[in-house]
C-alpha positions, -999 to +999 in steps of 0.1 A: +273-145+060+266-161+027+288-149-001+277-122-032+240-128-045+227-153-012+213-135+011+197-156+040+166-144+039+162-134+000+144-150-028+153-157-063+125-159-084+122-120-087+135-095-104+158-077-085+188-087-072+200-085-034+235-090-025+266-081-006+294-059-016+322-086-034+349-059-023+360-049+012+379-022+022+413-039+043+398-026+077+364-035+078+369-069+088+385-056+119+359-029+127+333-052+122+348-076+144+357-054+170+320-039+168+308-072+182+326-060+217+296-035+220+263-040+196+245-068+187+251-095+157+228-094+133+234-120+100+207-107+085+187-075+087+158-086+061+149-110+081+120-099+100+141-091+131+166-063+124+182-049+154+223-055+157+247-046+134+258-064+101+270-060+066+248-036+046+227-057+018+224-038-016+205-042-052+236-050-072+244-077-097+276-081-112+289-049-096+264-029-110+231-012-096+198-030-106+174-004-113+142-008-116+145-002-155+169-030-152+150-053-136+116-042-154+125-036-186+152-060-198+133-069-226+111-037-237+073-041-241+059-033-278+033-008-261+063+011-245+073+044-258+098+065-242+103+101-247+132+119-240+136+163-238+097+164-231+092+176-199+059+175-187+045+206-172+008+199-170-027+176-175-049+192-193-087+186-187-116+189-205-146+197-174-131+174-144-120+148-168-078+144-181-074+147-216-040+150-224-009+164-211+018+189-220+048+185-224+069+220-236+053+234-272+040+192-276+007+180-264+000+142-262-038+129-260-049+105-235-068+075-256-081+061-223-062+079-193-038+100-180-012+078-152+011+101-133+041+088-119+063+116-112+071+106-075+064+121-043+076+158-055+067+160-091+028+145-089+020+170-064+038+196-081+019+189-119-012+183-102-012+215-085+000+233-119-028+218-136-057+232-114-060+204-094-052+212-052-060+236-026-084+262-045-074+288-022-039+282-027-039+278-065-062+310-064-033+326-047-011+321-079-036+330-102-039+294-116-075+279-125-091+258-101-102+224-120-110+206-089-106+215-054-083+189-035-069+204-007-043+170+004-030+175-031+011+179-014+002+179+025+019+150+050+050+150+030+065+121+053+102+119+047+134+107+072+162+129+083+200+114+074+227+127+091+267+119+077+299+132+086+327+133+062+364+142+059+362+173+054+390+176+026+381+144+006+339+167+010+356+201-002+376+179-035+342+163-042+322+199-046+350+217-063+361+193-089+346+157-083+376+147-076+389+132-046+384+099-027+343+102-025+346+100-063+367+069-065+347+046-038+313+052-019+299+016-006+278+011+025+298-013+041+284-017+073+248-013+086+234-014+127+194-005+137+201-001+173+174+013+199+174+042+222+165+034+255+177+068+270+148+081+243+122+057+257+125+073+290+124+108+280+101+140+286+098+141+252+086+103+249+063+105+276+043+133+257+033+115+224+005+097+220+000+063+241-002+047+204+026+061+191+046+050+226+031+015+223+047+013+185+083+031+194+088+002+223+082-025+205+113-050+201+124-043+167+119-004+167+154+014+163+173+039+157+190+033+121+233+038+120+253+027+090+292+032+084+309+036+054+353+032+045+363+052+020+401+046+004+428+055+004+430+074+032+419+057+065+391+073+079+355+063+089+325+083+079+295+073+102+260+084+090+230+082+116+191+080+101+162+081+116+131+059+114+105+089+107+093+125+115+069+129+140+057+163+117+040+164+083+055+183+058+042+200+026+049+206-008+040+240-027+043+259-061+063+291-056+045+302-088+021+292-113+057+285-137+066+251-146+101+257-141+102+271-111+115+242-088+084+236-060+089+246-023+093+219-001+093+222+038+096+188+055+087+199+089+122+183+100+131+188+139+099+204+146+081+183+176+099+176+209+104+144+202+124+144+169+150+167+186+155+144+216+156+111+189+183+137+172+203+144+200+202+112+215+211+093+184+241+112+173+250+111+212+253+077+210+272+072+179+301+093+194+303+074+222+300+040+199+330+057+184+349+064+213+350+028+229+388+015+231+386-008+205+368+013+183+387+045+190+427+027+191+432+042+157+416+072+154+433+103+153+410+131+153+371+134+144+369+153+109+338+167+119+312+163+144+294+185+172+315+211+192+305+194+221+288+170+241+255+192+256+220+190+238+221+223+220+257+219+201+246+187+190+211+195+178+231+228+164+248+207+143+222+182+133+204+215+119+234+229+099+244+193+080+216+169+080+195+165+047+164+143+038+175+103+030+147+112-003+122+085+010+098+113+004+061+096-001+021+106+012+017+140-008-012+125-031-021+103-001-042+075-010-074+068+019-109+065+022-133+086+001-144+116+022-114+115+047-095+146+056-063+144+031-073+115+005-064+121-028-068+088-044-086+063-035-078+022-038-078+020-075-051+053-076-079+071-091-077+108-082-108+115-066-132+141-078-116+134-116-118+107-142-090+093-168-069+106-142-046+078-114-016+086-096+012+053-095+039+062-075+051+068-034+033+099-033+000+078-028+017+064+000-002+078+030+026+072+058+065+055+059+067+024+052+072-002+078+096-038+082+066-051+106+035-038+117+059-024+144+087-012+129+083+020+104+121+022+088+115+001+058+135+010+025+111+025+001+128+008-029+106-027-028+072-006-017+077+019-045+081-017-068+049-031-053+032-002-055+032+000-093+032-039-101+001-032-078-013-006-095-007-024-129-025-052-119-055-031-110-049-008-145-050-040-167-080-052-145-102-025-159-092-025-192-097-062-194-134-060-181 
């Protein structure tokens, strides 16, 4: 593996910086090594073929997290103007078109347009709380109806992340902040691994032949990553998955800006996300019972109360949470298809002055391949606005 900063498959003309940790934990070495005895090597998982197990690549530089504010804005554009304590809460329009925005008792006026990028919870959320969404929903909480656009916050697509923890070092860290997870949290180790036991499953064998052909292609997987947390010796193991096989939706519980939006991701709903569940977190435990694995271990902090179907997917409902790769509730599409908010330009359609720039245009989760949907959101959600900027200073320029 190449040292800090040279990733085998990374280039270095661009912004934002991809490396490996420069500090290891004293066992990984030997849990990585003894990992071999039962998954696959993989020296690089950027690389276009990312099954196996290897050490986890992050955006650091230095020891420090490159943002994208980092990497964007290291030297601040003359047209730039940040404003702090001014919340936005809504566009306002003047017929179909966006004028200006609110933002608490302050209004600021659009010269040429309005560009939202509030990501995949927020745009829906200030769209819908400017009139713009399901009429019959936004007539429900007595807000006006500016333009009827009923995808505004439908397929919320989002991934289900699953971690266990020690459960003292998890009960310091909510108290106080104190504690272990407050010293060290580092993905150190990082395995896409399929399921054939899924593959050959009732619950496989009743999707869609499309969807079948995609999950059994070679570099489809089921996504584990490990983490060592000093200074006591103990191994947290999360399990992700590559999607949801449900659509999920975003809604105002009022017509007040403050009032956080409802969000239902749809998690564990079909068949086949429960079976990828069970199976999955199945075969972690037994990853983590193999001799070499399980020499040292003492006792399992948490985890299922047993092996059957329902204590496991019992417990994948009572501690998984959403990995936040939450995109598609403006989806972007074709003009006149079911759902399309924007169309290629990230022009809300049905209004002018008015574009979305952010992962809620996104219409599904992003893939490494045309086969493999489990791509990081991080470099699309870059693309998508040096994309969109090109297209913004396109028009502007003609």
């Amino acid at each position: 593996m190449p040292g800090p900063g040279k990733m085998l498959s990374q280039g270095t003309t661009r912004p934002v910086d991809v490396a490996v940790a420069e500090i290891w934990d004293p066992g990984f070495g030997d849990f990585l090594s003894n990992s071999y005895h039962y998954l696959p090597k993989n020296l690089d998982h950027n690389s276009g073929s990312p099954i196996g197990i290897s050490v986890c690549q992050l955006s650091t530089h230095n020891g420090k997290r490159v943002t994208a504010s980092g990497a964007y804005l290291a030297s601040i554009p003359p047209n730039l103007t940040i404003m702090t304590e001014a919340t936005v809460t809504r566009i306002l329009t003047k017929s179909t078109s966006a004028v200006r925005v609110e933002a608490g008792r302050k209004q600021l006026f659009a010269n040429q347009e309005v560009i939202l990028a509030a990501g995949a919870v927020d745009s829906p959320k200030l769209l819908l709380l400017s009139g713009i969404g399901s009429a019959k929903d936004l007539e429900a909480l007595s807000i006006p109806v500016v333009h009827d656009l009923p995808g505004v916050g439908k397929n919320l697509q989002d991934r289900l992340f699953l971690e266990g923890a020690l459960e003292e070092a998890r009960t310091a860290w909510l108290s106080d902040r104190s504690g272990p997870l407050a010293k060290f949290y580092l993905p150190q180790m990082i395995a896409y691994l399929k399921g054939d036991i899924i593959l050959s499953s009732k619950e496989f064998d009743s999707l869609d032949s499309n969807i079948q052909q995609l999950l059994r292609a070679e570099t489809n997987h089921i996504m584990r990553s490990s983490h060592v947390k000093p200074p006591e010796d103990y191994l947290a193991t999360a399990v992700a998955f590559p999607g949801s096989h449900g659509t999920g939706v975003i809604e105002l519980q009022s017509s007040n800006p403050n009032d956080p939006p409802l969000i239902d991701p749809k998690f564990l709903e079909h068949p086949f996300d429960q079976r990828l569940a069970i199976e999955s977190v199945r075969e972690t435990l037994e990853f983590l019972n193999q001799p070499l694995m399980a020499k040292d271990t003492l006792r399992f902090a948490a985890g299922p109360s047993g092996d059957t179907d329902e204590a496991i997917l019992a417990y994948v409902r009572k501690t998984a949470t959403s990995m936040w790769h939450t995109c598609g509730t403006v989806k972007m599409g074709k003009i006149g298809d079911q759902g399309t908010c924007v169309d290629k330009d990230f022009k809300v359609v049905g209004m002018q002055n008015l574009r979305v720039v952010d992962m809620s245009v996104v219409p599904f989760l992003p893939r490494d391949s045309d086969d493999v949907q489990s791509a990081h959101l991080q470099a699309v959600a870059y693309l998508v606005g040096e994309t969109a900027a090109e297209k913004i200073i396109g028009s502007v320029s003609r």
